[in-house]
C-alpha positions, 0 to 999 in steps of 0.5 A: 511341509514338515518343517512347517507341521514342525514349526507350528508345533513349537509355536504352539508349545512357547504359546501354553507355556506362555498361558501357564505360568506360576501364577496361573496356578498357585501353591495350596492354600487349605482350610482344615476342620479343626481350629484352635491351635491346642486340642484336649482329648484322652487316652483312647479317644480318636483325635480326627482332623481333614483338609480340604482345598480352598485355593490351588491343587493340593498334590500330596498331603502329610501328617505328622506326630513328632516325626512319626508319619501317620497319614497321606491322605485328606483325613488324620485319624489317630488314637494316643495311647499314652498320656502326654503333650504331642505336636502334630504337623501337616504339610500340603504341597504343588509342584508350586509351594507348600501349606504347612499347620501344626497343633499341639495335643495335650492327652489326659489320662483317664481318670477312673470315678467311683470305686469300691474302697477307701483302701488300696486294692491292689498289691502289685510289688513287695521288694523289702531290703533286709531287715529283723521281720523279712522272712516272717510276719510283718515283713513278708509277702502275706503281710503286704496282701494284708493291706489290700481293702483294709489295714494291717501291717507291713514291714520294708525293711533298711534302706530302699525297701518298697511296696507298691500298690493300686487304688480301684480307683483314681484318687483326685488332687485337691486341696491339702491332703489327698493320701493317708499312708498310715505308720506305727511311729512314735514321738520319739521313734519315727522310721521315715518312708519316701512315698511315690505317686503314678498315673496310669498314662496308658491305661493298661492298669498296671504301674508301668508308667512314670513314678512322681516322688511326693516332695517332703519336708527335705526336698532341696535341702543342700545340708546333707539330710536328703540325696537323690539318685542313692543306691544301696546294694545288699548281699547275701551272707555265708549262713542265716545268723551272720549280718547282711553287708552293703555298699552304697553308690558313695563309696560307703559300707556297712551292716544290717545287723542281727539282734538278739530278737529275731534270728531268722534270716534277714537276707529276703528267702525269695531273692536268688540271688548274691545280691541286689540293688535298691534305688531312690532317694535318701534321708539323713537317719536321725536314730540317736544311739548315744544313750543305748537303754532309750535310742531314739528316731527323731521324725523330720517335719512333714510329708514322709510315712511312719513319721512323727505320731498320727496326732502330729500329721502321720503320713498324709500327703498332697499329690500336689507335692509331686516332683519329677526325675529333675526335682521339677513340680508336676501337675497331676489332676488324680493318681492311681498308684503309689509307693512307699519306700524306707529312706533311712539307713539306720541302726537302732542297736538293739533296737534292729535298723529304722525300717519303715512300717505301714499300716494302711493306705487310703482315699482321704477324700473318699467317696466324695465327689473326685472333683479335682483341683 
């Protein structure tokens, strides 16, 4: 009898494997809430998406940003903090098969609307490279804090000197000209200043993101007048009446010189230490010495500060100029920061070096509707 117990029970057995074979149960097939291959949403906002099981069982499910697991479960919740494209991945599978999908996201950042001023409201860094009004007024701390909500003036310094600032606002992108970053230049002396551009991608309200060069009459030119990727550094003299010595990352040295005008220390009083590092990018200086009682600073055609005289274009610039770390062309639909740097190395004799002045930055389209482009 046992032998009988025991071979009924392998028939039965042999007969429910039979009665379920792959066929019997297939691999997941999943209908999910979400349809169109590309989703549009902001910084902030929830992208949610669920599944449900239209056909087989679906045993284990994975959702996926990049390579970055997110959900096991029906339901992918998830909120992006920074701005930019992802790919999102989901997988469903049965020990018969797997159900794969995947979505693109393009995440916006947030643009902000409205606003109180025209002007800059922000000054969030001053880092001048040395020059004959660092130290004093228009080249220090309380002269860049002079800009915000108005105009005044601030001085940067040689070469690679910058400030930074943020609009209350979101300054859009539309047609022609977006920005006046406003100069002193003259006909004949111009001190040409490279101007930056970010969006707040994270939305935190500070310039920790990515800054976009605004491309300008220069950019791409393989003639010697603009670089890439140049750094200058500056070192701290023996004593305040002695010139700041440099070097650059192509092997070349030099002098910011003391003139017989300003006898302060041109070395920042703040910086403590030795030395410093100032990168950018780099125009070829056009100060032409040759007749020492007239030096002049030709300007370049367009698209850089304190360049040409206001009557001529100044430093108005179009966000849709923006480039990126590679010189490749960005879309940007507003931005919410900025930043001007001196991009000549020049050295006016008596004059003192080329060091890039500003005297305002505004909204060109303010308070008009930021309908952007």
């Amino acid at each position: 009898m046992k032998h009988l117990k025991l071979l009924s029970l392998i028939s039965f057995s042999l007969l429910l494997l039979n009665s379920c074979s792959k066929d019997d149960v297939p691999a997941p097939i999943m209908e999910l809430s979400v349809t169109e291959k590309t989703i549009q949403t902001k910084i902030k906002e929830p992208v949610t998406i669920t599944s449900r099981v239209a056909v087989g069982t679906a045993v284990k499910e994975e959702w996926y940003v990049g390579n970055e697991l997110i959900s096991t479960g029906s339901t992918f919740n998830h909120v992006f903090e920074v701005a930019g494209s992802y790919k999102i991945y989901y997988q469903a599978s049965n020990n018969y098969g797997i159900y794969k999908d995947s979505f693109d996201v393009q995440v916006a950042a947030l643009v902000r609307e409205g606003g109180a001023s025209q002007y800059v409201t922000t000054l969030f860094e001053f880092m001048p490279a040395p020059g004959q009004f660092i130290n004093k007024a228009p080249g220090n701390l309380a002269s860049a804090e002079g800009l915000v909500g108005k105009t005044g003036m601030v001085s940067l310094g040689a070469w690679g000197g910058y400030v930074a600032y943020g609009f209350d606002h979101s300054v859009p992108n539309k047609d022609g000209n977006d920005i006046d970053v406003m100069g002193n230049a003259l006909a004949e002396w111009s001190e040409p200043g490279i101007i930056y551009v970010m969006v707040d991608n994270n939305g935190n309200g500070k310039p920790d993101d990515t800054w976009y060069e605004l491309a300008g009459s220069e950019f791409g030119k393989t003639d010697g007048t603009y670089l890439r990727d140049y750094q200058v550094t500056y070192f701290r003299p023996e004593s305040a009446d002695k010139d700041i010595a440099w070097t650059d990352n192509k092997g070349n040295t030099g002098f910011v010189k003391k003139n017989t005008f300003h006898r302060q220390a041109y070395y920042p009083e703040w910086i403590t230490a030795n030395s410093y590092t100032l990168k950018g990018s780099w125009l070829k200086t056009k100060v032409d010495p040759s007749r020492p009682a007239y030096v002049v600073s030709l300007p370049y055609d367009w698209g850089y500060s304190d360049n040409k005289t206001e009557a001529n274009g100044g430093g108005k610039v179009d966000i849709s100029n923006a480039i990126d770390a590679d010189g490749n062309k960005v879309t940007l639909k507003a931005i919410d920061f900025i930043k001007i740097q001196t991009a000549v190395l020049g050295d006016g004799g008596w004059l003192g070096e080329a060091s890039t002045e500003v005297i305002g930055i505004k909204d060109m389209h303010f308070p008009v509707s930021n309908t952007t482009k």
